[in-house]
C-alpha positions as CSV (number, residue, x, y, z in Angstrom):
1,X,5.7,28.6,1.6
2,X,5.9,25.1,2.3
3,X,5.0,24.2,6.2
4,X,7.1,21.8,8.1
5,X,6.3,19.2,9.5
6,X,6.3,19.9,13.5
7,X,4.2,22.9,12.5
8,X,1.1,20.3,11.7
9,X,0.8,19.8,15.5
10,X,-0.6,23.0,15.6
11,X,-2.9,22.5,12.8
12,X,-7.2,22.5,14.7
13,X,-8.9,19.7,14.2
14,X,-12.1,21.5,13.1
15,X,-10.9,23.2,10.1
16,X,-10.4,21.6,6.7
17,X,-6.6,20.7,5.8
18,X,-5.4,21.6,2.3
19,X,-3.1,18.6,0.7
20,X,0.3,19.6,0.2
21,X,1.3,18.8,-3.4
22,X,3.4,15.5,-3.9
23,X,6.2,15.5,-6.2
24,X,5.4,12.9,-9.0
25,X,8.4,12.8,-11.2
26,X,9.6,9.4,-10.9
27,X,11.8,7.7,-13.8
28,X,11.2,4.3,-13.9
29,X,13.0,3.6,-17.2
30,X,16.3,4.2,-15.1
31,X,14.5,3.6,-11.5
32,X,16.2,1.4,-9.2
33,X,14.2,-1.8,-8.1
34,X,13.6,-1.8,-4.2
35,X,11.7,-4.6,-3.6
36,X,10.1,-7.5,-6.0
37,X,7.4,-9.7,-5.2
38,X,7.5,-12.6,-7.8
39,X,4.0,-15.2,-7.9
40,X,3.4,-14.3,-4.4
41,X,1.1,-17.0,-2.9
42,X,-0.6,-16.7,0.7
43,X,-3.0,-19.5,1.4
44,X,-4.3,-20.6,4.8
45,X,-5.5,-23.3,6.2
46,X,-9.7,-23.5,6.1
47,X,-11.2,-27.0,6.9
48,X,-9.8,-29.3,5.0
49,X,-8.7,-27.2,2.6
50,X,-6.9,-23.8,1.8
51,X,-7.9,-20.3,1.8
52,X,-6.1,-18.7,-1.0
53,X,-5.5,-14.6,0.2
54,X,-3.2,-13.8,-2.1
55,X,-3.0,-16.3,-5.4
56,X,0.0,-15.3,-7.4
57,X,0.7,-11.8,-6.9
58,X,4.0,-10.4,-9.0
59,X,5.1,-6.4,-9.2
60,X,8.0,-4.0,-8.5
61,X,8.5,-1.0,-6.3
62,X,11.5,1.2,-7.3
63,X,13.4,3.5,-5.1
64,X,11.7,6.3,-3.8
65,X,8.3,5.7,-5.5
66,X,5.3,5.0,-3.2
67,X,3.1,2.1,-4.8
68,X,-0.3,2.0,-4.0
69,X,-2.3,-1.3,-3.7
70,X,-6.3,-0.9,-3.6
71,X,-8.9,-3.0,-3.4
72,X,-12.1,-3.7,-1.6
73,X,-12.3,-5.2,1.8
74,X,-10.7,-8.7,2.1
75,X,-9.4,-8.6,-1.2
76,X,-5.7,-9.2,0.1
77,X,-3.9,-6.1,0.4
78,X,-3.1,-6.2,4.0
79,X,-2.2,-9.6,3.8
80,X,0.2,-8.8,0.8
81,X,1.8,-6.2,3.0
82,X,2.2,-8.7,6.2
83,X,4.2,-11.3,4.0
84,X,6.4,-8.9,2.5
85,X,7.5,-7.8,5.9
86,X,7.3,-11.6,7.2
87,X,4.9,-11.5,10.0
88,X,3.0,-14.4,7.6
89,X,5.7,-17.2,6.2
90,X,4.7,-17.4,2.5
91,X,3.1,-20.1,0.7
92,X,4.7,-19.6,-2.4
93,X,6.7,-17.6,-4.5
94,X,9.4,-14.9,-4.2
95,X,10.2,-11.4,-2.0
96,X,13.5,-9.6,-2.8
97,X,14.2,-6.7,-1.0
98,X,17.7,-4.4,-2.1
99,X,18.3,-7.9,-4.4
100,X,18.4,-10.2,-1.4
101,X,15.4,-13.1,-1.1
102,X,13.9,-12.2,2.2
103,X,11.0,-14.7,1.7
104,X,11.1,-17.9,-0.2
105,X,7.6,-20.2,-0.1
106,X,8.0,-24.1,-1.1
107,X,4.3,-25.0,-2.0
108,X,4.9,-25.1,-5.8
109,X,8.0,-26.9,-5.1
110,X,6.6,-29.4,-3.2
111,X,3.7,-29.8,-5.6
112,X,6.1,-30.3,-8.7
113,X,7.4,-33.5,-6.5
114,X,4.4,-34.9,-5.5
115,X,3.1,-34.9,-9.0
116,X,6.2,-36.2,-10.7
117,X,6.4,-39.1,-8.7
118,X,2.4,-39.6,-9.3
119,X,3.2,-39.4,-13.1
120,X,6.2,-41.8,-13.0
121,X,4.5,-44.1,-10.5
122,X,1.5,-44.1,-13.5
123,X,4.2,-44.3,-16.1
124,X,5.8,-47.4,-14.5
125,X,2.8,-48.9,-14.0
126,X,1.6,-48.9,-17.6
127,X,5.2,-50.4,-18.2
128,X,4.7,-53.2,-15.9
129,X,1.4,-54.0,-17.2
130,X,3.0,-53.7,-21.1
131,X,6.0,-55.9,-19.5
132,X,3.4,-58.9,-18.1
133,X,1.4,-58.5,-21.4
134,X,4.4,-59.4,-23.7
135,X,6.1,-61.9,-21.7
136,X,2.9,-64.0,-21.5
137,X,2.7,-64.2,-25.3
138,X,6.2,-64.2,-25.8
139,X,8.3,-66.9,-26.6
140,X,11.3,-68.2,-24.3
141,X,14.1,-67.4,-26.7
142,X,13.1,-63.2,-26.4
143,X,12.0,-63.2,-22.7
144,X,15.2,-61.3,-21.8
145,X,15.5,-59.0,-24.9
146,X,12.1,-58.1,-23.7
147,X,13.3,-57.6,-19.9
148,X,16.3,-55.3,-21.4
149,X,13.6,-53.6,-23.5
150,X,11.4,-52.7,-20.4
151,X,14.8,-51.8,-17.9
152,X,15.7,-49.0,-20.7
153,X,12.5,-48.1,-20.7
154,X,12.0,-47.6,-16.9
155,X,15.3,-45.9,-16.9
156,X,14.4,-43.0,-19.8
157,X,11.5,-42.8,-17.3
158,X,13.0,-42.6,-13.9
159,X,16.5,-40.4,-14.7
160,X,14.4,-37.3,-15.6
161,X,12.4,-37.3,-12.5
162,X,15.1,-38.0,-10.2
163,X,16.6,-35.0,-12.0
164,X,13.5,-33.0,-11.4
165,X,12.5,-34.4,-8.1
166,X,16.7,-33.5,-6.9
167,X,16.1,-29.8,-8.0
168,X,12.8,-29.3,-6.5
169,X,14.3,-30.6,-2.9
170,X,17.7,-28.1,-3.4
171,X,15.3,-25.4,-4.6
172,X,13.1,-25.9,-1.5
173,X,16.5,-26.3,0.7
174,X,17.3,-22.7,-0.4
175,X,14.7,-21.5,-0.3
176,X,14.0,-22.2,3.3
177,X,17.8,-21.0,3.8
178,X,17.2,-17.9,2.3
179,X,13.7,-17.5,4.3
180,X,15.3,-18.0,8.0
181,X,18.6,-16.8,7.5
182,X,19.0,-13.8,5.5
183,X,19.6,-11.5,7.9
184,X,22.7,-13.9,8.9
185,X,24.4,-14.0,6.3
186,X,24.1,-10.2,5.6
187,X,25.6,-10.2,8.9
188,X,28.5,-12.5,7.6
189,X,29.3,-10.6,5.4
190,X,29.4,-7.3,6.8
191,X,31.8,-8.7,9.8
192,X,34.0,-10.6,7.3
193,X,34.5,-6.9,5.7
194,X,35.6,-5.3,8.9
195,X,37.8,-7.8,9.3
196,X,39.6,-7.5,6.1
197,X,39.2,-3.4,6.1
198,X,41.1,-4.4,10.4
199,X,43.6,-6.9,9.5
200,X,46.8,-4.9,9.2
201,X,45.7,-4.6,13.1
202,X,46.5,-8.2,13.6
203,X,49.5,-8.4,11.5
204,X,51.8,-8.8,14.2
205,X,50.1,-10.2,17.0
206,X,47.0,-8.7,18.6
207,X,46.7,-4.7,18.7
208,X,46.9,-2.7,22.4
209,X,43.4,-2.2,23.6
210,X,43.4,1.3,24.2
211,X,44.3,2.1,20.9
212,X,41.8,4.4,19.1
213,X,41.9,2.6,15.4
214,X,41.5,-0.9,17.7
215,X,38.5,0.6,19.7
216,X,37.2,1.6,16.2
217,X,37.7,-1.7,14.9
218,X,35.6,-3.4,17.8
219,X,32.5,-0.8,17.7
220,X,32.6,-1.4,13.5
221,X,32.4,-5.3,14.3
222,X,29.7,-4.4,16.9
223,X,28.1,-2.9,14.1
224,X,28.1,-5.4,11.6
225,X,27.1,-8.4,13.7
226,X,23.5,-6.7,13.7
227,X,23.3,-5.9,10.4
228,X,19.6,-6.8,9.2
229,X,18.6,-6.5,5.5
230,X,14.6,-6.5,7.0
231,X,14.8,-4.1,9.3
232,X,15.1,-1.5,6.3
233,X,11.6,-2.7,5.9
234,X,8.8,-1.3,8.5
235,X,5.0,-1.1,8.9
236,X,2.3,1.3,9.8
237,X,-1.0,-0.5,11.2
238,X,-4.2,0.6,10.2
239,X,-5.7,0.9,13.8
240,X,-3.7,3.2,15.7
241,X,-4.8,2.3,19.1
242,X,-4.1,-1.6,18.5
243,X,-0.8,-1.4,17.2
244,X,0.5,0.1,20.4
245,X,1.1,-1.6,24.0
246,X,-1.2,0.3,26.6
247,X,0.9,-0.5,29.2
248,X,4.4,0.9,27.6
249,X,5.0,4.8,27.4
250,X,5.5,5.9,24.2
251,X,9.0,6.5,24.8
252,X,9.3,2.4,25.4
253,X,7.0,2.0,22.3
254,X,9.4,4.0,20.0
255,X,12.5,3.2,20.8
256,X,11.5,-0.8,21.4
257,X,13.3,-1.1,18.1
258,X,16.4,0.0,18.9
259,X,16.4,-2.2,22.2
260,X,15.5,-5.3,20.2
261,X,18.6,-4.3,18.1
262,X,20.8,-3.8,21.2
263,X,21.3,-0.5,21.6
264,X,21.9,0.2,25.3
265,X,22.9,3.8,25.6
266,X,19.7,5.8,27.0
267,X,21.1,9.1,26.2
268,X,21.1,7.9,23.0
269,X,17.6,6.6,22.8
270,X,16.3,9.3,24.5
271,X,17.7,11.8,21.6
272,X,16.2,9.4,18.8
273,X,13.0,9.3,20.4
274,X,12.7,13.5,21.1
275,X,13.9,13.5,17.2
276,X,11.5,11.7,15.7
277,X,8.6,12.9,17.8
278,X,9.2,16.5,16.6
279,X,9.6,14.8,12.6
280,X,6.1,13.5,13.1
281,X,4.6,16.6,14.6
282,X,4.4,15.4,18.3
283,X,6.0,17.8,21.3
284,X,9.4,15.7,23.3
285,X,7.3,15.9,26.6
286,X,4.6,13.6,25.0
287,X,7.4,10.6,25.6
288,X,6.3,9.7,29.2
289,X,2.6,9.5,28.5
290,X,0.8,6.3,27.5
291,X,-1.3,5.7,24.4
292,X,-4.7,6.3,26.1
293,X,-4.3,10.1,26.4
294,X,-3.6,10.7,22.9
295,X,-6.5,11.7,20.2
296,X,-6.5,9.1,17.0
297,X,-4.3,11.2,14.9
298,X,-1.8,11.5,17.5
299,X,-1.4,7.7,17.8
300,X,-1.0,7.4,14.1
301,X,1.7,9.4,14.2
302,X,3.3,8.0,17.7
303,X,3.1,4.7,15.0
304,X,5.1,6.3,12.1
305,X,7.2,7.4,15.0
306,X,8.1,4.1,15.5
307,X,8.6,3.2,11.8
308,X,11.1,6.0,11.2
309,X,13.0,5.6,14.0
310,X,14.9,2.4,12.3
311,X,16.2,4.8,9.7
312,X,14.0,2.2,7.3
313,X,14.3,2.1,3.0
314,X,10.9,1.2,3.1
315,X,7.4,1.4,4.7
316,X,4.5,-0.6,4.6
317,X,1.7,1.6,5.1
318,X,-1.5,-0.5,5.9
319,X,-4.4,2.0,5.3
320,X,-2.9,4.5,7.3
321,X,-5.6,7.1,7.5
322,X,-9.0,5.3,7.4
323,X,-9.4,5.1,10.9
324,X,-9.5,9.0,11.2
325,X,-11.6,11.7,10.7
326,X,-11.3,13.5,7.2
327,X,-9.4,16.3,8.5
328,X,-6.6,14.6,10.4
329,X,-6.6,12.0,7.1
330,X,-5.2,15.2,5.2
331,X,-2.4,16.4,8.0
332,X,-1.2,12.5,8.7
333,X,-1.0,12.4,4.8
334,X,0.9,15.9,4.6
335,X,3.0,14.1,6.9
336,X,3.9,10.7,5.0
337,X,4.5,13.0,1.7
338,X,7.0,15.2,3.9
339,X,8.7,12.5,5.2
340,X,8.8,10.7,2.1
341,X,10.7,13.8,0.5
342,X,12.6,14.4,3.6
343,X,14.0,11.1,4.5
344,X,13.9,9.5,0.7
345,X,11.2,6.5,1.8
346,X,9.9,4.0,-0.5
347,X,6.4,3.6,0.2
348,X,3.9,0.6,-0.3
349,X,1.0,2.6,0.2
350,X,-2.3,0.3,0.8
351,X,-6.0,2.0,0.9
352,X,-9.6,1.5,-0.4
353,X,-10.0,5.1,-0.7
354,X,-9.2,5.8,-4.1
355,X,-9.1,9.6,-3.8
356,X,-6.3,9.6,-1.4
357,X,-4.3,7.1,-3.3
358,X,-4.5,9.3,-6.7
359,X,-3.4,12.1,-4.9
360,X,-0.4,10.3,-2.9
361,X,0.6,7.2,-5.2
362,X,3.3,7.4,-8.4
363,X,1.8,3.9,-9.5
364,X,-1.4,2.1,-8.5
365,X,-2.3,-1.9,-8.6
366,X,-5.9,-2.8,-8.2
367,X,-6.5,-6.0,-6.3
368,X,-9.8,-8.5,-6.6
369,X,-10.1,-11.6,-4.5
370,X,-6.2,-12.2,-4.1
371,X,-5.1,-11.7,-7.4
372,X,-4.2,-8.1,-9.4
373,X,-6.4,-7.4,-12.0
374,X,-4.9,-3.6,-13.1
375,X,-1.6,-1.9,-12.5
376,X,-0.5,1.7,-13.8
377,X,0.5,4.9,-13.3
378,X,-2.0,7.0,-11.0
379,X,-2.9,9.3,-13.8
380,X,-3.0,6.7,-16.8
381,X,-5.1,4.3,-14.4
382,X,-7.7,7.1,-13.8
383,X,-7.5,8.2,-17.3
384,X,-7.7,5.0,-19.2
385,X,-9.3,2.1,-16.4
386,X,-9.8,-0.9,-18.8
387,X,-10.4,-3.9,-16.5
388,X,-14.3,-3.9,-15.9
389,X,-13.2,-4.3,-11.9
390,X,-11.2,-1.0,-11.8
391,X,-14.0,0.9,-13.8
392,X,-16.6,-0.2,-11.1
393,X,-14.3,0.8,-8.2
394,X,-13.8,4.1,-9.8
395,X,-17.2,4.4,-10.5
396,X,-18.4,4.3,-6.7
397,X,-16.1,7.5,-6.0
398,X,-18.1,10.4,-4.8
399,X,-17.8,13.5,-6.5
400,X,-17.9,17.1,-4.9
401,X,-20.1,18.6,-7.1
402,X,-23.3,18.2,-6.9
403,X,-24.7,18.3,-10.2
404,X,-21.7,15.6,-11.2
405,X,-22.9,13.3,-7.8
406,X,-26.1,13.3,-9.4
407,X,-25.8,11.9,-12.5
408,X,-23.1,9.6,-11.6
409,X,-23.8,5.9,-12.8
410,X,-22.7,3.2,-10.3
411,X,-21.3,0.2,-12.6
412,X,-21.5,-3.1,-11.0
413,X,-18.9,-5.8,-11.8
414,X,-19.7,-9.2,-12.2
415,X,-17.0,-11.5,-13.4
416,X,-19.0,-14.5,-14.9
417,X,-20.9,-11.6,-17.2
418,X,-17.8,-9.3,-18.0
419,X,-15.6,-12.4,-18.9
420,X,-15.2,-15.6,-20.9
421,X,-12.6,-17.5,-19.9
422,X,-14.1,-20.6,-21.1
423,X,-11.5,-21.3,-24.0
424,X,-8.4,-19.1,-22.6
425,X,-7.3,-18.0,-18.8
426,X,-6.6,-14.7,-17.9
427,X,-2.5,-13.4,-17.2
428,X,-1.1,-9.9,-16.7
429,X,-0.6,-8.4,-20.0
430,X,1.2,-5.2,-20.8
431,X,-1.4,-3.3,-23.2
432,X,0.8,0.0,-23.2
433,X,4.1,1.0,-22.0
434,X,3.6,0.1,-18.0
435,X,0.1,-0.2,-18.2
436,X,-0.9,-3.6,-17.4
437,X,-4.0,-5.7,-17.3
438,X,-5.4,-9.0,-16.3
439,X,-7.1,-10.4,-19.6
440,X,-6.4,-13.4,-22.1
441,X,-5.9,-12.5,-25.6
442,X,-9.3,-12.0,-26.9
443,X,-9.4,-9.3,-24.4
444,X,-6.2,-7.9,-24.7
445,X,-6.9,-7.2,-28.7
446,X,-10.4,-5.5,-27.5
447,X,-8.4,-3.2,-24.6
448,X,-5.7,-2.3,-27.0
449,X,-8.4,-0.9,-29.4
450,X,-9.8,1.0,-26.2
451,X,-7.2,3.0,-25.4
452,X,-6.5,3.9,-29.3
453,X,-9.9,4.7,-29.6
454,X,-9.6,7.4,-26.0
455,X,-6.2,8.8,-27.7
């Protein structure tokens, strides 16, 4: 019989905790995209240059999947999950959450103008100097048929980069529109709604006060003035002590987010925060204690207390578990599967620990110095790895057995060896129906053969 999930509180530290079985039956042929992350780019500043994090990053997450992004440390997964969620503003590229831009960057935009007006600056130039060359040997009688020649000229030159140099600025004017006010004009919306759904109210004059479909009316437009599109999105820390205020009580710390979103009714507050203390596997009379007297497990879940609270779509799980022992790793993942079943999440699940994320993840994408190198299904990716990166990560996973550890080889990756991009750069390709890889095509021919070869 399946346990519940307020029964893991009970569950001694000392013993080993059996996984529960996820459920991994996930269509994506018919799946419903959740978020999209499209050429993501995170760069920061580093002397006089940039840092590039995250160098453009593109996948999908569907509806009730959780997506697991690995890697080794400082590859960029965390800071993948940060500017998803917007606590970094992106460089470049894309996030669309529920089919709404949440995060728009402007760094390719604004490099596409400066190097337009570079080229036509160059082009004119040439022109000039072409201009001053034929006027000098040029007799006086075709001095202005040469000045016509060189004003169509400059114009064939100049129209097309005005055009180009106009769409980059309304392209970067959107997409800082879209980046600081989403949540507004989700709000917009959603009030402009309520007032049509209301407006028979107003028909002839304005409504009594006391009436019940008029109080309705005002606690609906309440409502839809704090409607947020990101707050669907929310984020477990990977250290459990430093993602929570020492000086708040965890009742504070849980139910901050419905405060920030102005709700005022403490009876209220004080029956989400019992609710999702017993979800997570935590007793109500653990709400006026402070961080401090909790074990690290306990934290944890005081922080996917606070994630669930906001009702969210999805979370952003930032290597959840590798701050705790083994055994509490296995009862705080028991928990995220539970929940995930329970309350329907959509999970971006990010880790080192490849065993964990085989066992938790529908789909996998292996990440190497800011830039994906492998995604797939979790068993196809440990069936068929094909990037040489992804078979040396695998490689370095212990094995229980003994005799297996033994004879395990450790493969070591090294790009300038395992690659020749000399003639061709590398791009996501597709070698098998969602299996993709980061290769050019000499190496897409020699993967393809792989896997035909394995089946």
């Amino acid at each position: 019989m399946k346990p519940k999930i307020a029964d893991y509180k009970n569950e001694p530290i000392d013993e080993v905790v059996t996984l529960n079985q996820p459920q991994k039956a996930f269509d994506y042929d018919n799946g419903e995209k959740i978020l999209e992350v499209k050429h993501l780019k995170q760069y920061f500043r580093f002397g006089r240059g940039y840092l590039k994090a995250v160098h453009d990053v593109s996948f999908d997450v569907y509806k009730g999947e959780v997506f697991g992004l690995v890697g080794e440390s400082g590859c960029g997964k965390t800071t993948t999950g940060r500017s998803i969620i917007k606590l970094y503003r992106i460089t470049s590229g894309d996030v669309i959450f529920k089919g709404v831009r949440i995060a728009a960057g402007t760094r390719w935009n604004e490099k596409e103008i400066k190097y337009t007006k570079i080229r036509l600056n160059q082009d004119l130039k040439l022109l000039k100097e072409q201009e001053q060359q034929e006027l000098t040997n040029a007799n006086p009688n075709s001095i202005q048929q040469i000045k016509d020649k060189y004003a169509a000229l400059r114009k064939e030159k100049i129209e097309p980069a005005e055009k180009i140099i106009s769409e980059q600025r309304e392209a970067i004017k959107n997409a800082h529109h879209d980046d600081r006010h989403c949540n507004d004009d989700i709000a917009k919306e959603a009030v402009k709604a309520v007032k049509e759904k209301y407006k028979h109210l107003f028909a002839n004059g304005r409504p009594l006060s006391n009436s019940e479909e008029y109080q309705n009316y005002k606690k609906e437009l309440k409502e839809a003035k704090q409607q947020s599109i990101t707050r669907s999105i929310q984020m477990i820390f990977q250290d459990p002590i430093a993602s929570l205020n020492p000086r708040m009580t965890i009742r504070n710390i849980i139910a901050e987010g419905l405060i920030i979103r102005g709700v005022k009714d403490d009876e209220f507050i004080d029956r989400e925060v019992k609710r999702v203390l017993e979800l997570v596997g935590l007793l109500p009379e653990h709400a006026n204690r402070y961080p401090h007297e909790f074990s690290g497990g306990q934290r944890q879940r005081i922080g996917i207390a606070r994630a669930i609270i906001m009702n969210p779509e999805l979370i952003i799980a930032d290597e959840p578990v590798s701050a705790l022992d083994v055994s509490i790793q296995a009862q705080v993942i028991n928990l995220l599967n539970d929940l995930r079943n329970e309350l329907g999440l959509t999970i971006l699940f990010i880790a080192h620990n490849l065993s964990v994320v085989k066992y938790f993840c529908d789909r996998i994408a292996v990440m190497y110095y800011g830039e994906l190198m492998e995604v797939a299904t979790s068993d196809e990716l440990f069936k068929h790895p094909l990037h040489p990166y992804t078979k040396s990560l695998l490689s370095a996973v212990p094995h229980p057995d003994p005799n297996v550890e033994r004879g395990r080889k450790r493969i070591v990756y090294h790009p300038e060896k395992d690659h020749d991009y000399s003639k061709q750069g590398p791009s996501l390709h597709e070698v098998s129906p969602g299996h993709f890889v980061r290769c050019n095509d000499e190496e897409l021919t020699r993967y393809m053969n792989e896997i035909k070869d394995k089946e």
